[in-house]
C-alpha positions as CSV (number, residue, x, y, z in Angstrom):
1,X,148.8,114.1,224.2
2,X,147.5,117.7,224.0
3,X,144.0,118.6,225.4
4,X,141.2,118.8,222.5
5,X,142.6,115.7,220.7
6,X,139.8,112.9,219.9
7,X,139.6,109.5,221.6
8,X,138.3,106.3,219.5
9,X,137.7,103.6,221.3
10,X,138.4,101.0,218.9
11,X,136.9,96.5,219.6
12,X,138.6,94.5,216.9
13,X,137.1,91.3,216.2
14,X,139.6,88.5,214.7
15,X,140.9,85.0,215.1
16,X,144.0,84.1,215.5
17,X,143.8,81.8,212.3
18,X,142.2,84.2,209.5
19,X,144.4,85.2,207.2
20,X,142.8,89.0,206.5
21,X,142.7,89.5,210.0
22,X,146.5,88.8,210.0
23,X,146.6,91.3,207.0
24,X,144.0,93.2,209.0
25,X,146.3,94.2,211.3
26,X,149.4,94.6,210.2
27,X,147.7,97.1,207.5
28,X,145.5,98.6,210.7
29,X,149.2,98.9,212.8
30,X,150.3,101.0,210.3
31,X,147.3,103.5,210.1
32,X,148.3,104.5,212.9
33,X,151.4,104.8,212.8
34,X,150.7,107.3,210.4
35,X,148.5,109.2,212.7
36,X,151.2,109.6,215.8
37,X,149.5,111.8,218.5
38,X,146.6,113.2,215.9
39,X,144.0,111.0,217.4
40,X,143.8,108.6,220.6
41,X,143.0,105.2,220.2
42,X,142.2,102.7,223.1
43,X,142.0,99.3,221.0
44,X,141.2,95.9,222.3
45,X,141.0,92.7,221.0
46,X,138.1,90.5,220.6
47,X,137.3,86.8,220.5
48,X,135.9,85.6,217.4
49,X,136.0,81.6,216.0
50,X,136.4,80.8,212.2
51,X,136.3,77.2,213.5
52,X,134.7,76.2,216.5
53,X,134.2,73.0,215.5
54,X,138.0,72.2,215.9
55,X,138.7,69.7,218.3
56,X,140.5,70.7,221.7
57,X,144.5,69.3,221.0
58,X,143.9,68.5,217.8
59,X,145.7,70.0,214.8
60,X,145.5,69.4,211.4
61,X,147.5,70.6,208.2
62,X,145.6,74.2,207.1
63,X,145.5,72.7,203.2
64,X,143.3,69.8,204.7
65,X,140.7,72.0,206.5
66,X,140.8,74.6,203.2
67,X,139.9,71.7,200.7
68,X,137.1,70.8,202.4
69,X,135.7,74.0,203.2
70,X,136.2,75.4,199.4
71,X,135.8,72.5,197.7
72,X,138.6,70.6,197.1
73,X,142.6,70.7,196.7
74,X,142.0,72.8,193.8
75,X,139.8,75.4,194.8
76,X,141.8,75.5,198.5
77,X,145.3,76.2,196.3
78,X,143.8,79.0,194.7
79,X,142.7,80.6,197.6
80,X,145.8,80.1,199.4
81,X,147.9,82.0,196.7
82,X,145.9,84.6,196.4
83,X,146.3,85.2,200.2
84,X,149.9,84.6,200.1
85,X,150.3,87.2,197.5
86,X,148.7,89.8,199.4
87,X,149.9,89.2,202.8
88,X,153.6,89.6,200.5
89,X,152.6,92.7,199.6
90,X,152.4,94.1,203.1
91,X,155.8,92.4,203.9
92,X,154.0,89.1,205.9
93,X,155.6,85.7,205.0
94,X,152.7,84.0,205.3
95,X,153.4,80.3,204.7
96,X,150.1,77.8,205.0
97,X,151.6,75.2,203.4
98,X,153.0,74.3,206.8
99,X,150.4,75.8,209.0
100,X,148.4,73.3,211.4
101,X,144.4,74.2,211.7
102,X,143.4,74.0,215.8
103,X,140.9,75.3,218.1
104,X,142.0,79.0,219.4
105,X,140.0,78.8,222.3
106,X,143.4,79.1,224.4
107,X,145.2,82.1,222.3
108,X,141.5,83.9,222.5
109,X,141.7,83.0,226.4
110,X,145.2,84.6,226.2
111,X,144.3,87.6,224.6
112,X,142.2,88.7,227.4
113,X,144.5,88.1,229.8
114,X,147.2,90.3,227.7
115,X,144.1,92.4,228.4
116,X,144.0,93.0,231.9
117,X,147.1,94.5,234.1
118,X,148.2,90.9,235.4
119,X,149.7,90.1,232.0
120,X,152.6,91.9,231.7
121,X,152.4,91.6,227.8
122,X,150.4,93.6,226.0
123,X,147.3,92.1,223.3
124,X,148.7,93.8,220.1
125,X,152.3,92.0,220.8
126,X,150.6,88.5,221.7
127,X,148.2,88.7,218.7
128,X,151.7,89.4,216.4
129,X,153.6,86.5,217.5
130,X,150.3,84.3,217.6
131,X,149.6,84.9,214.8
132,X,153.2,84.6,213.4
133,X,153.6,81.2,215.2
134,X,150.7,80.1,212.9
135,X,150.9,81.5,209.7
136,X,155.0,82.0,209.5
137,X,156.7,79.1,211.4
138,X,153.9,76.6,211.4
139,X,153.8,76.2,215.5
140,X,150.6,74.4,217.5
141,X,148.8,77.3,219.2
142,X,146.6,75.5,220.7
143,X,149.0,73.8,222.5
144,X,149.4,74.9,226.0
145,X,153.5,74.6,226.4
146,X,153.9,76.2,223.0
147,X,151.8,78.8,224.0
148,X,153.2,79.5,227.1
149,X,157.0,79.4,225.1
150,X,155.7,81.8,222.7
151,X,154.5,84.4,225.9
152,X,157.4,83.9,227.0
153,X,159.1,85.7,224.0
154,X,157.4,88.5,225.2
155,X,158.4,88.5,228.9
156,X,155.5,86.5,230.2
157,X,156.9,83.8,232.7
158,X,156.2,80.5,230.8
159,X,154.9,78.7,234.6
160,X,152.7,81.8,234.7
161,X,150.8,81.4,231.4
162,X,150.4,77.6,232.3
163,X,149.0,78.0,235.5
164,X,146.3,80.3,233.9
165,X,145.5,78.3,230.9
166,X,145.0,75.4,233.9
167,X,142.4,77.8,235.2
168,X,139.2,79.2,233.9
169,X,140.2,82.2,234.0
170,X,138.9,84.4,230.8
171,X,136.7,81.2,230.0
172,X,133.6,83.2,230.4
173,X,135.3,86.1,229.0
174,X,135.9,84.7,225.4
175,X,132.5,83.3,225.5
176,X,130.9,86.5,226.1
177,X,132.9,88.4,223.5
178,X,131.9,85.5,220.6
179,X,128.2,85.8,221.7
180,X,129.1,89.9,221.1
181,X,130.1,89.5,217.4
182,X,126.8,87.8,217.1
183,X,124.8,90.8,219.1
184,X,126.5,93.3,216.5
185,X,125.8,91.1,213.9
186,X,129.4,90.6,213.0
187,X,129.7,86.9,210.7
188,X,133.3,87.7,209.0
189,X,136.5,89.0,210.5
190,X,138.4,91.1,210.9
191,X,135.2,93.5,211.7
192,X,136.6,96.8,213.6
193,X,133.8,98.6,216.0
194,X,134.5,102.2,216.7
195,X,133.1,103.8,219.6
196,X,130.3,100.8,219.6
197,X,128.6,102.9,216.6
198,X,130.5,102.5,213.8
199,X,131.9,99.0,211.6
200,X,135.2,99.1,209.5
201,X,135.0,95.9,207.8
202,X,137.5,93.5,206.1
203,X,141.7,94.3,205.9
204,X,141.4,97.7,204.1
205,X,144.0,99.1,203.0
206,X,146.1,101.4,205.0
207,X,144.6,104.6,203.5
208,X,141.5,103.4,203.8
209,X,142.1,103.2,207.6
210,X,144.0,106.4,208.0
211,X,141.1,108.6,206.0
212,X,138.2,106.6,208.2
213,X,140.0,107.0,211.7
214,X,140.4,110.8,211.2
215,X,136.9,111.2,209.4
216,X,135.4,109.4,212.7
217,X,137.5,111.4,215.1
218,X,136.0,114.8,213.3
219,X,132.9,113.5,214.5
220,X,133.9,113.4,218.1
């Protein structure tokens, strides 16, 4: 990286279970893909809950949860195919016909770890295949032996990502980052904070991020 070039620090709020933040990112990815070595980005992941009313070890097909929360089998079919079609569009089988709703307390837990040097696996790659578990192959992740079969994909020793889900480690953490969203008066995801003084909001599109990243750098 050559001396002069800009540095965005960038939060990204998201769960693990919203389908725009899946979107969100995979559109986001590609941004800056786009931008190489123009601009510096240090991005991390943050802790947000579409449902934190879902019961610890619980899971439930996604249809069920969407009928109730938009009215019905109707109204939850329509919003699932519009979200399917999009996330086609940016090449994301997205498949929540076989998805199973459950509290993400444990993948948010895991993001911070994948945040800190003891996790040998960074947070962009665990949020991918989290996030593919759910919305592609239809896995539990809030299970802790799936979760820890799913690190281990990524290099992560299976024994290791037990132990710390056993813990409390990153407990506190996730709880902080959730009261955070509220502080920046964040109430839909994904929500991306740049430099703690600017929002991008929602899965824009992936000009939209390119033109917004570099317009925000030329302010540095």
């Amino acid at each position: 990286m050559s001396e002069g070039v800009a540095t965005l620090r960038i939060e990204i709020w998201s769960d693990v279970i919203c389908p725009w933040c899946y979107i969100g990112k995979t559109r986001f990815d590609r941004a800056v893909e786009r931008l190489g070595d123009e601009i510096a980005l240090d991005v991390t992941y943050r802790a947000y809950q579409l449902d934190p009313t879902a019961r610890p070890g619980v899971t439930e097909p996604v249809t069920e949860a969407y009928s109730r929360k938009f009215g019905g089998p109707e109204q939850a079919a329509q919003v699932i195919s519009r979200v399917t079609a999009a996330a086609a569009e940016d090449g994301i089988d997205m498949r929540l016909d076989r998805a199973l709703r459950a509290n993400t307390v444990l993948a948010h837990r895991l993001l911070w770890w994948a945040s800190t040097p003891d996790c040998p696996a960074s947070q962009s790659a665990v949020q991918d295949r989290l996030m593919r578990a759910y919305f592609t192959e239809g896995d539990d992740i809030g299970d802790p032996e799936r979760l820890a079969a799913l690190l281990g994909e990524l290099g992560v020793d299976p024994a290791a990502t037990v132990d710390f889900l056993s813990s409390d480690s990153g407990t506190d953490e996730v709880a902080k980052e959730i009261e955070r969203a509220g502080e920046h008066g964040i109430s839909a995801v994904p929500t991306f904070v740049v430099n703690e003084q600017w929002a991008i909001p929602g899965a824009q599109d992936v000009d939209t991020f390119e033109r917004v990243l570099r317009r925000l750098a030329e302010r540095q």
